[in-house]
Phi, psi and omega in degrees: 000322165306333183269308186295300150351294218256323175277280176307330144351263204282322160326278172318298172294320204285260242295295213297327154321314175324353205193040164223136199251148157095141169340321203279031172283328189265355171284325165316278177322319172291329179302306191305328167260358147303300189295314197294299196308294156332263179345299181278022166254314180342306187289324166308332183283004206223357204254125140231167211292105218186171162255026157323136169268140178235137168072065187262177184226183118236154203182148171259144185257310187210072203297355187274330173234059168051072191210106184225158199274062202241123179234184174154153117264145155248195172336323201275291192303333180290311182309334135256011135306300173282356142339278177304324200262033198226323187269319163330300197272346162295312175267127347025277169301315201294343181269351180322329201240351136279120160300104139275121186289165196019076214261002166293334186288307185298308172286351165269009145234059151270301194280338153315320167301303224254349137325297149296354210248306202283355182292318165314303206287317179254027197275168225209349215227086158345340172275293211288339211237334166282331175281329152321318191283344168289327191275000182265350190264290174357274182312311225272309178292340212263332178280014140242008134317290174289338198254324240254171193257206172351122153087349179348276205333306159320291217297316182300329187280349193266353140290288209310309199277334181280329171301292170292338163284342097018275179292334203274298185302327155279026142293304183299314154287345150329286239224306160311301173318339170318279154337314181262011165321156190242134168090216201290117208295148169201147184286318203311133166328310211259348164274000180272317186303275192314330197297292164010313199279329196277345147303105227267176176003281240274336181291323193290309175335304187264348157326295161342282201283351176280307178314310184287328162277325178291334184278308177285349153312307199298293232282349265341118165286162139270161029241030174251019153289332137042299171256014189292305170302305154291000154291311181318283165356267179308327176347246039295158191316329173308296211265337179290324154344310195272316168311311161288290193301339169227330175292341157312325217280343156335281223281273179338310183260104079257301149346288159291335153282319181262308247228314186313284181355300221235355182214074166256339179299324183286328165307320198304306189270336168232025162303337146293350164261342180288320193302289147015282197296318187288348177282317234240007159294296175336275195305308180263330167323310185263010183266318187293312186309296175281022156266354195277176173237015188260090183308300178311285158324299195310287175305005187264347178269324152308312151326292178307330183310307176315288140317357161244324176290335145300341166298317211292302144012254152358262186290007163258027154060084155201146174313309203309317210259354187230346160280340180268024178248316161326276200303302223285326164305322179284269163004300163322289181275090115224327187281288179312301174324297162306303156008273201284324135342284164305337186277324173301331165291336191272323198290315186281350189259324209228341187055043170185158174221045181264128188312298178317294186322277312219173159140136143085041169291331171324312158340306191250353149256056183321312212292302193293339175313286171340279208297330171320264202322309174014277195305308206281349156316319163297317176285340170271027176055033168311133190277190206073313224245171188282355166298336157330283186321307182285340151318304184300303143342292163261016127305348195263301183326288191312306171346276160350280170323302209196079217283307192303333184285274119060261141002299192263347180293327191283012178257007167297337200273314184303289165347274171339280224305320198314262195316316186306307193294301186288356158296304175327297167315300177301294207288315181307291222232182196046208217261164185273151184257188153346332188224335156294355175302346181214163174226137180279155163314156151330159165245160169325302202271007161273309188297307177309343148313282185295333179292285177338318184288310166331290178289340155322311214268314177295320207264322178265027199254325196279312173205088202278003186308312194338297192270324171322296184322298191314317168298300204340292179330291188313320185292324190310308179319308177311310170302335209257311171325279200299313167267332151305354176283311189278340180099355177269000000 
């Protein structure tokens, strides 16, 4: 009840915005991912801890072709749940101090998004879990149709056709896994995981690449990042919020649910070249990052670097490498959000987000100067803050794997501290210019947006056992899983 709860919710509330008029459409809405966000520390107080699926529901949907409406978490899944309903009512607030034209709009397919994201995240069902992942693309395309800024149109539709080609093939790795189901075909996960076993090498092999490519469109791998820096860009800061901090992680947690699971002989052969390709992401992600002049575009760039060391992570099939993609996911989307946050504060203040204009805001804002470094400490993986643990983790997982691969995944922490510190430097410190003479104050709901973020990035950074804790089992299971499969 609870998972069905945590799904219909933010729906439901999302349709009835529709038919609310006047500013106070976004106190709604924020009450509303508040009250979600509630429901799931609830569901945490009642989940225990194992590698079990919990609080699942099942219904039959489409009994002729074994298609049922099966939800459930376990650990993995509570975990980028709680993702969603922890990040949602933050960028919410972070829009407070923006004007949107038709804000009935904006904000119900925001909760509309996050109606599907948690839909992704427990769906139990193969069928179910593609059609989550179609409705999350909607809401997503249409707020950076209407909201985004120069060229929308373009940038959007060349995310919309790279995303939907994506979906089509995993629909078809889909529906081949189906097809070996034994007896009556059925989507449900654990006849798709079984099917799995009766399919040899060479099958699983392109099961792989059907799966793996629609999952590294989402994440973005290279070389199918491509539309990334410029969805990001044109977004409005909201939706890029929702794209980075959480719709990635679509792609990541498919990886891990779907993709280890239902294809390891394929993983076996070919996860060194997906390692290959997510490494060498890493490596031209942070070389592009650091030239730009864009603040925003860096990070859109930062992103990707980021997101291949957790594909590599992933696929190098050890706890260490799949718990540090977990923990790393959680970390990312709390970090990038603040981010992107801050680049919206410079941006609303400054009309510009070129790295150069900008210098010696410290000056006239020490209290934001903090919060600032805050974030960007979590984001090079400073140790104490919460971007460590999860570096540290999957590095130590590629290591395992592979040291020179390894070797070179670990030049994201250099790489990183390089753009990340020296952007800082330039926007932050030394004397202020032309355009830089005044900083407006904080507003209420921008200091609380940082504070929040800030203490998310400290308290686990100080102490991440909790959220760890919560996986672990599940992983373990997983892993354990994946390699008796392989024969290893």
């Amino acid at each position: 009840m609870i998972t069905l709860l945590l799904i219909f919710f933010p729906l439901v509330a999302g349709l009835l915005l529709l038919f609310v008029k006047g500013q106070q459409v976004r106190n709604i809405a924020l009450g509303t991912a508040v009250i979600e966000f509630a429901i799931l520390l609830f569901a945490l107080t009642q989940y225990q801890h194992g590698d079990t699926i919990q609080f699942d529901a099942n219904y039959n949907w489409i009994n002729s072709l074994g298609i049922h409406f099966h939800v459930g978490m376990d650990g993995i899944s509570l975990l980028m749940v709680l993702l969603t309903t922890f990040l949602v009512p933050i960028i919410i607030l972070s829009s407070f101090n923006r004007e949107y034209s038709k804000p009935s709009l904006f904000y119900s397919l925001i909760l509309i998004m996050q109606f599907a994201l948690v839909g992704v995240f427990v769906s139990l069902d193969g069928f179910l879990f593609y059609i989550f992942w179609e409705l999350a693309l909607i809401p997503i395309y249409f707020i950076c149709l209407l909201w985004g800024g120069e060229n929308r149109a373009r940038i959007t539709f060349k995310f919309f056709v790279y995303t939907l080609t994506g979906s089509l093939l995993m629909l078809g790795g889909l529906i081949y896994l189906y097809l070996h189901t034994d007896g009556n075909h059925s989507f449900d996960i654990s006849a798709l995981y079984k099917a799995s076993q009766s399919i040899d090498a060479v099958g699983q092999g392109y099961l792989f690449w059907a799966m793996f490519m629609a999952f590294a469109i989402k994440m973005p791998i290279f070389p199918f990042h491509t539309w990334q820096p410029d969805t990001y860009t044109v977004a409005p800061t909201q939706g890029t919020m929702m794209l980075s901090g959480i719709m990635l992680k679509m792609g990541t947690y498919g990886l891990i649910r779907w993709l280890l699971p239902i294809a390891p002989l394929g993983v076996a052969h070919w996860a060194h070249l997906a390692i290959t390709l997510s490494v060498i992401g890493i490596v031209y992600a942070s070389c592009i990052a650091i030239i730009q002049k864009d603040f925003k575009r860096l990070i859109a760039y930062s992103s990707i670097a980021h997101v291949g060391l957790i594909s590599a992570g992933i696929l190098a099939v050890n706890v260490q490498g799949v718990q540090g993609g977990m923990i790393q996911m959680l970390s990312h989307g709390v970090n990038v959000v603040g981010l992107f946050f801050i680049i919206d504060i410079l941006q609303k203040r400054y009309k510009t987000r070129e790295i150069a204009s900008l210098g010696g805001i410290r000056n006239l804002n020490p209290q934001f100067a903090v919060l600032f470094l805050i974030v960007l400490l979590g984001s090079v993986a400073l140790p104490l803050t919460n971007g460590f643990i999860g570096e540290f983790l999957l590095l130590n997982g590629v290591f395992q794997y592979n040291a020179w691969i390894a070797a070179f995944a670990g030049l994201s922490v250099i790489l990183g501290a390089v753009y990340m510190l020296r952007s800082y430097q330039t926007i932050m410190l030394g004397e202020t210019n032309s355009l830089t003479t005044s900083f407006a104050p904080l507003s209420g709901s921008e200091k609380a947006v940082l504070l929040i973020v800030c203490a998310a990035i400290l308290v686990f950074g100080v102490y991440p056992k909790s959220l760890m804790d919560i996986a672990e089992p599940s992983v373990i299971k997983l892993v354990e899983g994946v390699k008796l499969a392989m024969g290893k």
